[in-house]
N, CA and C of each residue as an Amber inpcrd file, in Angstrom:
protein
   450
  14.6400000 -15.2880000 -13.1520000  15.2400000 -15.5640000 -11.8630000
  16.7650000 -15.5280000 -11.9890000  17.3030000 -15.9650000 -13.1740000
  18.9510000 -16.2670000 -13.4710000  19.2760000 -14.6090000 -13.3230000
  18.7530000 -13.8640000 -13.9740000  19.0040000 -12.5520000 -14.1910000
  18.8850000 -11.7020000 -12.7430000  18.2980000 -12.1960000 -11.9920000
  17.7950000 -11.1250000 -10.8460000  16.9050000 -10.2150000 -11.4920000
  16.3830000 -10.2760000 -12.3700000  15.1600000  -9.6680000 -12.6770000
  13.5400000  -9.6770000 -11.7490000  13.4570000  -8.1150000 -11.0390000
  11.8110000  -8.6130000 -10.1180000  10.8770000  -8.6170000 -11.1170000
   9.6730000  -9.0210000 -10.9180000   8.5910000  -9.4270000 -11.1660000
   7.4730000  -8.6500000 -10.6430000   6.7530000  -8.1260000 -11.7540000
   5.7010000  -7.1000000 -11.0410000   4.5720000  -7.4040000 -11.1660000
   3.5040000  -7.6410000 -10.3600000   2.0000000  -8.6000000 -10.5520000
   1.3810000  -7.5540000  -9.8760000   0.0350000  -7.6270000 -10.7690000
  -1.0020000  -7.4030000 -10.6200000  -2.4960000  -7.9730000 -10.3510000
  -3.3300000  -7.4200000 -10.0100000  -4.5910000  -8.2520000 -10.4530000
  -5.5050000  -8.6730000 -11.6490000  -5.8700000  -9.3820000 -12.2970000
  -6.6210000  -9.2590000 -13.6110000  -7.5510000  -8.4170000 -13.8890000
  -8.4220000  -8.9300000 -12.5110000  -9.1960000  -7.5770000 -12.4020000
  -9.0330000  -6.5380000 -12.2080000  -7.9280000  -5.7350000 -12.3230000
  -7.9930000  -4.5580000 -11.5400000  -7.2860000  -4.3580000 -13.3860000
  -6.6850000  -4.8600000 -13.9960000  -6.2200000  -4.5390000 -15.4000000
  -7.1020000  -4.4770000 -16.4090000  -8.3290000  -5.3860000 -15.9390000
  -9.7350000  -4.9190000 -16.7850000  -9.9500000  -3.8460000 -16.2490000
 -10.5100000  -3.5820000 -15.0050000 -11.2640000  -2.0300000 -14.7500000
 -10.1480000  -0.8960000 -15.1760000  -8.8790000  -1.2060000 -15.2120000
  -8.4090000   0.1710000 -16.4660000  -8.5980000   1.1270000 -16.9410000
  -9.2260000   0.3270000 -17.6170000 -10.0470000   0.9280000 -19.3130000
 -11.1660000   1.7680000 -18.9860000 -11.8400000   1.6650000 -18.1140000
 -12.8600000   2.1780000 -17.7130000 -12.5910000   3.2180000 -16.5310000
 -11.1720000   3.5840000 -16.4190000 -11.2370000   4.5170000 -15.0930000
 -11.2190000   6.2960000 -15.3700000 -11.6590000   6.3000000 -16.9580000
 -12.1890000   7.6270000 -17.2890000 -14.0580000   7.6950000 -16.9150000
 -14.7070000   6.7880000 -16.6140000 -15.6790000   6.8420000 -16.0600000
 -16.1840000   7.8760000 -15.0780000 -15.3950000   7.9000000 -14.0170000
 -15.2850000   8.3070000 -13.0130000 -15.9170000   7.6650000 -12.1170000
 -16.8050000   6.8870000 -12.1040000 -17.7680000   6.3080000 -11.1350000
 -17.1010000   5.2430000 -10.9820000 -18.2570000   4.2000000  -9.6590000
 -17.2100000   2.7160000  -9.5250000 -17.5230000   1.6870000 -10.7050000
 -16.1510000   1.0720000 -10.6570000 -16.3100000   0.1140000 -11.6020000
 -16.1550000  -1.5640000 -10.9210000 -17.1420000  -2.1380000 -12.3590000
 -17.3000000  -3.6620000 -11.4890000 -16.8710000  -4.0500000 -12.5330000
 -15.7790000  -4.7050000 -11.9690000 -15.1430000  -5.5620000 -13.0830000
 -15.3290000  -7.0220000 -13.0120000 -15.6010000  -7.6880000 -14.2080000
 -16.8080000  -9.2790000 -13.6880000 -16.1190000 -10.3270000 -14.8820000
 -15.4720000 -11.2380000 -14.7650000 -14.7290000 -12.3110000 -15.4770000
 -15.4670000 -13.3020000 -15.4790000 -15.7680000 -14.2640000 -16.4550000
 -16.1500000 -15.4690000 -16.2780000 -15.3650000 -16.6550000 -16.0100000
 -15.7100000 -17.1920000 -14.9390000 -15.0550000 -18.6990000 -14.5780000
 -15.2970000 -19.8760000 -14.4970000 -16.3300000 -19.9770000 -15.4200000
 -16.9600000 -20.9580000 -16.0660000 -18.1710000 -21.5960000 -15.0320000
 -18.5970000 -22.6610000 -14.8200000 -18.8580000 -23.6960000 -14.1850000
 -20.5010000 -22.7230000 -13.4400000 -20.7220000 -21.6450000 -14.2800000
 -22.0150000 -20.7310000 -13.5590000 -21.5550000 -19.7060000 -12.9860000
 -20.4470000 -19.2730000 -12.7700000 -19.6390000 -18.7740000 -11.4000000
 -18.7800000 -17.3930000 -12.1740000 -18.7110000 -16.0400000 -11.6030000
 -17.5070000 -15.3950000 -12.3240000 -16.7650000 -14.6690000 -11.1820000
 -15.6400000 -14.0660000 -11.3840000 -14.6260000 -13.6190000 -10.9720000
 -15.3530000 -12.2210000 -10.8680000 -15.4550000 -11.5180000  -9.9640000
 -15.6760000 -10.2640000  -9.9740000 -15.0930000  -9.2660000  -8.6650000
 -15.0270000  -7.9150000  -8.8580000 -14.4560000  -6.9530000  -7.6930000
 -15.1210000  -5.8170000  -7.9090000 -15.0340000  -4.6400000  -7.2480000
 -16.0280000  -3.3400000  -7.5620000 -14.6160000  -2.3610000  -7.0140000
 -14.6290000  -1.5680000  -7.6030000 -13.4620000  -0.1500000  -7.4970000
 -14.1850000   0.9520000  -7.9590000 -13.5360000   1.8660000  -7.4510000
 -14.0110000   3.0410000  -7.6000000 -12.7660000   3.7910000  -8.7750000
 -13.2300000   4.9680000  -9.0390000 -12.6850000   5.5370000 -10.1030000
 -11.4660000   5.5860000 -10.1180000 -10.6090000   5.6340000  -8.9580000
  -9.2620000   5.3320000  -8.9270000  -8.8870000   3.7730000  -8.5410000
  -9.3580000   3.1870000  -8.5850000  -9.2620000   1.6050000  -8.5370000
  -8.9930000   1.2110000  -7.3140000  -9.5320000   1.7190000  -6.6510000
  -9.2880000   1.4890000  -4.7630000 -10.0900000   0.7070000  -4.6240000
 -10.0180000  -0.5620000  -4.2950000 -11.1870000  -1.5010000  -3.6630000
 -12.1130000  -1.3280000  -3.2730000 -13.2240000  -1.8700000  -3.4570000
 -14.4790000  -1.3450000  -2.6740000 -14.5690000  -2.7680000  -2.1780000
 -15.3770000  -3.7800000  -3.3650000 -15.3290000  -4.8160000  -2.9190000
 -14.1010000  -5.7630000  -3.1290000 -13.8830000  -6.6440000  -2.3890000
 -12.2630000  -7.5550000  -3.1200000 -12.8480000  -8.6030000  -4.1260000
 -11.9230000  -8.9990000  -4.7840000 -12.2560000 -10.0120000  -6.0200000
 -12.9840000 -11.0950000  -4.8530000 -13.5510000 -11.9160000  -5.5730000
 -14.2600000 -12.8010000  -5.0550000 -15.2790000 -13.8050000  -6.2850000
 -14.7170000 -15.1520000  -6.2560000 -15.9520000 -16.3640000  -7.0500000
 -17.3030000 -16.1690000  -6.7810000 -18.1440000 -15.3430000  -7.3520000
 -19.6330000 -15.8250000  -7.2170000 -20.5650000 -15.9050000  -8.2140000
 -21.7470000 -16.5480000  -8.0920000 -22.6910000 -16.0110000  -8.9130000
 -23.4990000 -14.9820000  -9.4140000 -23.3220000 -14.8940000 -10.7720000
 -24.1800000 -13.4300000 -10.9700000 -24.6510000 -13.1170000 -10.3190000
 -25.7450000 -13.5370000  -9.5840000 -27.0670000 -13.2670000  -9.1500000
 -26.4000000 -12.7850000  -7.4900000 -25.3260000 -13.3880000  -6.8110000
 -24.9220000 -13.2230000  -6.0400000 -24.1980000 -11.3490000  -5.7020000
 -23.8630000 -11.0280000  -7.0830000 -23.5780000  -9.6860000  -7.2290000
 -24.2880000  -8.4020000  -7.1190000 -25.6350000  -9.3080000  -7.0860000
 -26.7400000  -7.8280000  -7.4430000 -26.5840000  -7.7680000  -5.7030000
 -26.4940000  -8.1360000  -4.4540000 -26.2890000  -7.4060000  -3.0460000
 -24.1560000  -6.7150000  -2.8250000 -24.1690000  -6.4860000  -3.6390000
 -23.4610000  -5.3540000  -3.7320000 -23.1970000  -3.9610000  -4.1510000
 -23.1980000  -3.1790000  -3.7120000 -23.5840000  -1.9350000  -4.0970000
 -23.0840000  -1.4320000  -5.1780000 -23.2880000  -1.9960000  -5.8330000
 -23.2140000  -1.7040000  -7.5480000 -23.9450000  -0.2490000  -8.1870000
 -25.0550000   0.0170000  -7.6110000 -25.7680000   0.6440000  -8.4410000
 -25.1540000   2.3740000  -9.2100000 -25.2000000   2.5050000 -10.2960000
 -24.5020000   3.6250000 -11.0450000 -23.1820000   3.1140000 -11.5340000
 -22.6860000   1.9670000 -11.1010000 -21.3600000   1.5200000 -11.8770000
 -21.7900000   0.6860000 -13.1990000 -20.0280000   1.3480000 -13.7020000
 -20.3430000   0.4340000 -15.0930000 -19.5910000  -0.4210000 -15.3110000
 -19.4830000  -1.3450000 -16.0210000 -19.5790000  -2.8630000 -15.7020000
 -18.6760000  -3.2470000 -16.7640000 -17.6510000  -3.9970000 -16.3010000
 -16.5170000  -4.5480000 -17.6000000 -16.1640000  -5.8110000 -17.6860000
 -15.5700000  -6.2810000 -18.5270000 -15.3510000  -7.8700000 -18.5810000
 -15.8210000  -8.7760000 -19.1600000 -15.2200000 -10.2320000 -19.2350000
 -15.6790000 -11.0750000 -20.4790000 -17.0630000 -11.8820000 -19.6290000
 -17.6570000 -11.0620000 -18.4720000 -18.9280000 -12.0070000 -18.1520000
 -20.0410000 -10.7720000 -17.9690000 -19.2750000  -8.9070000 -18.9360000
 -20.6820000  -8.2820000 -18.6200000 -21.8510000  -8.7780000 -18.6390000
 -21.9560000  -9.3480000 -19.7220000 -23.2030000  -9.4880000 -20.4100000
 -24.5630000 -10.0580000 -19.2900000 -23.7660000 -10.9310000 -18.2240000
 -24.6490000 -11.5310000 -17.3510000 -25.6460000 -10.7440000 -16.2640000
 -24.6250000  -9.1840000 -16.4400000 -25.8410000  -8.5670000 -15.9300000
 -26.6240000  -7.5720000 -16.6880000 -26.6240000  -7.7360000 -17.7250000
 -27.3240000  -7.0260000 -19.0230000 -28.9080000  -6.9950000 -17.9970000
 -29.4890000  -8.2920000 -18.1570000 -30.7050000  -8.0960000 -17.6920000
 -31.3970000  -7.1660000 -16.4990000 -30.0010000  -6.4320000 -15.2310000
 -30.1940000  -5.6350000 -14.4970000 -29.6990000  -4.7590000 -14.5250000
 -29.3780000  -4.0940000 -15.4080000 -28.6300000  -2.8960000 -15.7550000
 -29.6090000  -1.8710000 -15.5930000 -31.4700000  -1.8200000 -15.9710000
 -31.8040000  -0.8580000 -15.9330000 -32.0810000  -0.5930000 -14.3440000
 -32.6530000  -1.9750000 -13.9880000 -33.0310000  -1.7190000 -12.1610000
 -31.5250000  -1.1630000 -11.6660000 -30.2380000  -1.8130000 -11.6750000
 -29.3200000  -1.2690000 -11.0870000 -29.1800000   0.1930000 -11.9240000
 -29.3260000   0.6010000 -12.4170000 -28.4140000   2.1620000 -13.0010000
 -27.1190000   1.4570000 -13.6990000 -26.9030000   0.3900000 -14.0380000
 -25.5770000  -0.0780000 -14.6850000 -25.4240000   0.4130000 -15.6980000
 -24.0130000   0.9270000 -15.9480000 -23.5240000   1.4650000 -17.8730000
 -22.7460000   0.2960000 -17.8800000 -23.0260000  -0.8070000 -19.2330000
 -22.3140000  -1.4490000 -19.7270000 -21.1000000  -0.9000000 -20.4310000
 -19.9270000  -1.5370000 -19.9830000 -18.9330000  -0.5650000 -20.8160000
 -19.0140000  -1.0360000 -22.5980000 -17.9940000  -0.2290000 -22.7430000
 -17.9160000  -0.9420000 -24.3650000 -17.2740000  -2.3220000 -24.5640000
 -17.7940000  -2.9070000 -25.6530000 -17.3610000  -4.6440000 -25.3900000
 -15.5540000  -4.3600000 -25.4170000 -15.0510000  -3.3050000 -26.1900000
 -13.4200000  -4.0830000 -26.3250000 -13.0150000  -3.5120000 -25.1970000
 -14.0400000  -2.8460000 -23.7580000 -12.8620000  -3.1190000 -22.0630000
 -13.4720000  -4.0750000 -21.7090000 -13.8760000  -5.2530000 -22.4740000
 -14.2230000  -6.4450000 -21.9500000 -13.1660000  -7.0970000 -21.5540000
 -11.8290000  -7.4350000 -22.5330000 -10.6200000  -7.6550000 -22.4500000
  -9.6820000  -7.0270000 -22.1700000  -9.1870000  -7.7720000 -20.9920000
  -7.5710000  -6.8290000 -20.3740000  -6.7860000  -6.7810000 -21.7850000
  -6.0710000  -5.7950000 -21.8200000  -5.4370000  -5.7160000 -22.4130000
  -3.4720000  -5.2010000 -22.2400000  -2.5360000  -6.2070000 -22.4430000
  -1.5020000  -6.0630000 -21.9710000  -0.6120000  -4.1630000 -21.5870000
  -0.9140000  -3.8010000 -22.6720000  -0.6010000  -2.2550000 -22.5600000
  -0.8420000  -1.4420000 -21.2710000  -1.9790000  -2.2330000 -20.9370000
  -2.7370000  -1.6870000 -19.3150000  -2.1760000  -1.2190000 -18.6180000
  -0.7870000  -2.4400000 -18.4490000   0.5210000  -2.2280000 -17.4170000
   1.2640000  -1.4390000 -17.4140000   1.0040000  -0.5000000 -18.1520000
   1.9390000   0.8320000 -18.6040000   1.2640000   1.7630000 -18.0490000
   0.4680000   1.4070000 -17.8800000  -0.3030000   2.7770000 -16.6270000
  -1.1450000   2.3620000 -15.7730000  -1.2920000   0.9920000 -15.4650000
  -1.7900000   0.4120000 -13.9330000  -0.5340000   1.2920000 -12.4690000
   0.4550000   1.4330000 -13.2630000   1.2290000   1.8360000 -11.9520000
   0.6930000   3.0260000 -10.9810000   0.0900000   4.1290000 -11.9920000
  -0.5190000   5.4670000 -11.4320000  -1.4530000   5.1920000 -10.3710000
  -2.2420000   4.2570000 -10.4010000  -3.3690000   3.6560000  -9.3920000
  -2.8980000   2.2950000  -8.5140000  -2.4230000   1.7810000  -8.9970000
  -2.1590000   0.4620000  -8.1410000  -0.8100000   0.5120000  -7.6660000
  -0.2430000   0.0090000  -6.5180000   1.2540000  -1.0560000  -6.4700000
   1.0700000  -2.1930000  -6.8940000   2.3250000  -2.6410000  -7.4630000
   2.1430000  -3.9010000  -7.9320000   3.2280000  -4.1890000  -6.5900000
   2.9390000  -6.0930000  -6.8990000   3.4740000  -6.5850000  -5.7770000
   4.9670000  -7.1280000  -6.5750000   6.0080000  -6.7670000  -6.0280000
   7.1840000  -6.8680000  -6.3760000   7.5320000  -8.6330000  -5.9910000
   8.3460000  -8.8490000  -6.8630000   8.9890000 -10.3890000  -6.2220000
  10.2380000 -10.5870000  -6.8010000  11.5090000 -10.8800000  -5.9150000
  12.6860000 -10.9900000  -6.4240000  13.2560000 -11.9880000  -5.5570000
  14.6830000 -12.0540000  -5.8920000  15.1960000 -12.6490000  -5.1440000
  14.5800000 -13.9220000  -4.6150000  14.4680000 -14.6270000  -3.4220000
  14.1150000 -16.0720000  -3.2800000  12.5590000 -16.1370000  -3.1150000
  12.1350000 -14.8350000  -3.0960000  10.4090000 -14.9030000  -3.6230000
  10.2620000 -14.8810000  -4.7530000  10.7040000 -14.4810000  -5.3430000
  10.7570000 -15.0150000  -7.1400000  10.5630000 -16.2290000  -7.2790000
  11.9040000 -17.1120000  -7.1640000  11.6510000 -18.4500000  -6.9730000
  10.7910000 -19.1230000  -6.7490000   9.9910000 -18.8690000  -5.6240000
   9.0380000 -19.4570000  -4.8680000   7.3360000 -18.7840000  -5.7250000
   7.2700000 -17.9120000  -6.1120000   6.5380000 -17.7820000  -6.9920000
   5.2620000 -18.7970000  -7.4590000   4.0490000 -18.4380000  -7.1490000
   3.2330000 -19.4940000  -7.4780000   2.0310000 -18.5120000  -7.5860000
   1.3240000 -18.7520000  -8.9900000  -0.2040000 -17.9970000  -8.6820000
  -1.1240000 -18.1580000  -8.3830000  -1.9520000 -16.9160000  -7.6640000
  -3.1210000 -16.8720000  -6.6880000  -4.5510000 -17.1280000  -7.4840000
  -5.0580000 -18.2810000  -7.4740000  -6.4710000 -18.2380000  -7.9150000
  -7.3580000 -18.3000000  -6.5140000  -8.6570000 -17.2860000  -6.6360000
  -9.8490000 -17.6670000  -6.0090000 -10.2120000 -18.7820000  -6.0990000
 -10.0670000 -19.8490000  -7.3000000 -11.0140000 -21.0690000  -6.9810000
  -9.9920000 -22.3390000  -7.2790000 -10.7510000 -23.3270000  -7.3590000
  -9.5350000 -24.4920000  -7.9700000 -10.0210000 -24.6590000  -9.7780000
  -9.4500000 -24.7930000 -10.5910000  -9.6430000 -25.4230000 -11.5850000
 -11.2530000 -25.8640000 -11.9150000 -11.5890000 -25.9070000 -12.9870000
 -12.7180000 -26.7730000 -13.1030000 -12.3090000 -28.3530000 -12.8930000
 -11.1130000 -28.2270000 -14.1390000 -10.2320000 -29.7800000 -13.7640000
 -10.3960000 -30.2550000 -12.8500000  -9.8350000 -29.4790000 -11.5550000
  -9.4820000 -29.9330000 -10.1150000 -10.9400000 -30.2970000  -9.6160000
 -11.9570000 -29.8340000 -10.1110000 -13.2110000 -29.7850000  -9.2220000
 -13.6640000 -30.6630000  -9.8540000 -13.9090000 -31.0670000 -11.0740000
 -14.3820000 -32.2850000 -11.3890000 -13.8000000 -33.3560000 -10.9840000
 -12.2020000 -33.4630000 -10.7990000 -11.6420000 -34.2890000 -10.4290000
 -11.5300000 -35.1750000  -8.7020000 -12.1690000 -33.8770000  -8.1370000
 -12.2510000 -33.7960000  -6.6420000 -13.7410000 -34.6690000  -6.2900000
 -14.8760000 -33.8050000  -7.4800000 -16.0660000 -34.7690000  -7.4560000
 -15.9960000 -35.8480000  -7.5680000 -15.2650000 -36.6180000  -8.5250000
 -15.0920000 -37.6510000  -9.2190000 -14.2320000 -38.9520000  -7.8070000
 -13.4320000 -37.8100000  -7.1280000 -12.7180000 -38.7650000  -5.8390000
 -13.9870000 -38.8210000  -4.5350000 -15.0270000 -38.1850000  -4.7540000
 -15.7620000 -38.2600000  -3.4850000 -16.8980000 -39.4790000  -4.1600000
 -17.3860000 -39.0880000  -5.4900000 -18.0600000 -39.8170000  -5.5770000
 -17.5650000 -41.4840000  -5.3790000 -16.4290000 -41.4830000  -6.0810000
 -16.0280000 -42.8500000  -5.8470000 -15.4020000 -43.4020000  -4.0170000
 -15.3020000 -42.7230000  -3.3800000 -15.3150000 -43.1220000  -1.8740000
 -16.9540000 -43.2150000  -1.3890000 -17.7600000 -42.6440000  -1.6370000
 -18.7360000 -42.7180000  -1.3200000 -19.6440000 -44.5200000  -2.0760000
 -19.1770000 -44.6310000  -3.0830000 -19.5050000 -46.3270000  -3.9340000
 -18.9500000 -47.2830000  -2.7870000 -17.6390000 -47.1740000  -2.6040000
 -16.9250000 -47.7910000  -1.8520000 -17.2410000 -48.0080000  -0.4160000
 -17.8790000 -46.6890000   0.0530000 -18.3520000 -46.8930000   1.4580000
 -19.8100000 -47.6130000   1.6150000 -20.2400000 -47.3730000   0.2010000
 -21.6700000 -48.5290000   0.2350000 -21.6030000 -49.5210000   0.4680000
């Protein structure tokens, strides 16, 4: 910020599906976010959105039109078990992990979102969900209003 230096962001997901955009087909790129739940989006060979990132459950993924894409990220594995009904190609495990270099040629397919000046500053990152922290912690405030209201 001292420097006037912008700031160029991307999506995580869209820096996993990367690796995989010699495929040619769409890619589902699927993160784990613990708590049962993963991070996932679907792009096509040039990384154009199909579906937008979005928190769900595995199981929640199979009504998306997945079928013939291949599948990247540190939560493939969860759809191992439907890979043959869907037509899924598991990618190879190491585009499981983004890998920083990515950003050296995410530019060809994506904009990144620029931030300078007093959006710099203001700067804060975008999660789909809250924390597990936060969510246990949130449980933990309902349950105890709820004792209290007994």
């Amino acid at each position: 910020y001292a420097l006037d230096i912008p700031v160029h962001t991307y999506n995580s997901l869209e820096i996993n599906a990367l690796a995989c955009t010699p495929y040619r087909g769409n890619i589902l790129s699927i993160i784990d976010a613990k708590m049962q739940e993963c991070y996932a989006a679907l792009y096509d060979a040039r990384l154009n959105e199909i579906m937008a990132p979005a928190v769900l459950k595995p199981d929640d993924i199979l009504s998306w039109p997945i079928e013939g894409s291949i599948v990247c990220g540190s939560a493939a594995q969860l759809l191992q078990p439907y890979a043959t009904q869907k037509q899924l190609v598991m990618a190879n495990p190491m585009h499981n992990i983004p890998k920083a270099e990515a950003l050296f040629f995410l530019y060809q397919y994506s904009q990144a979102k620029i931030y300078e000046g007093k959006a710099l500053a203001e700067l804060e990152p975008f999660y789909l969900r809250d924390s597990t922290a936060q969510i246990k912690a949130n449980q933990k405030q309902r349950d105890l209003a709820k004792k209290i209201d007994q």
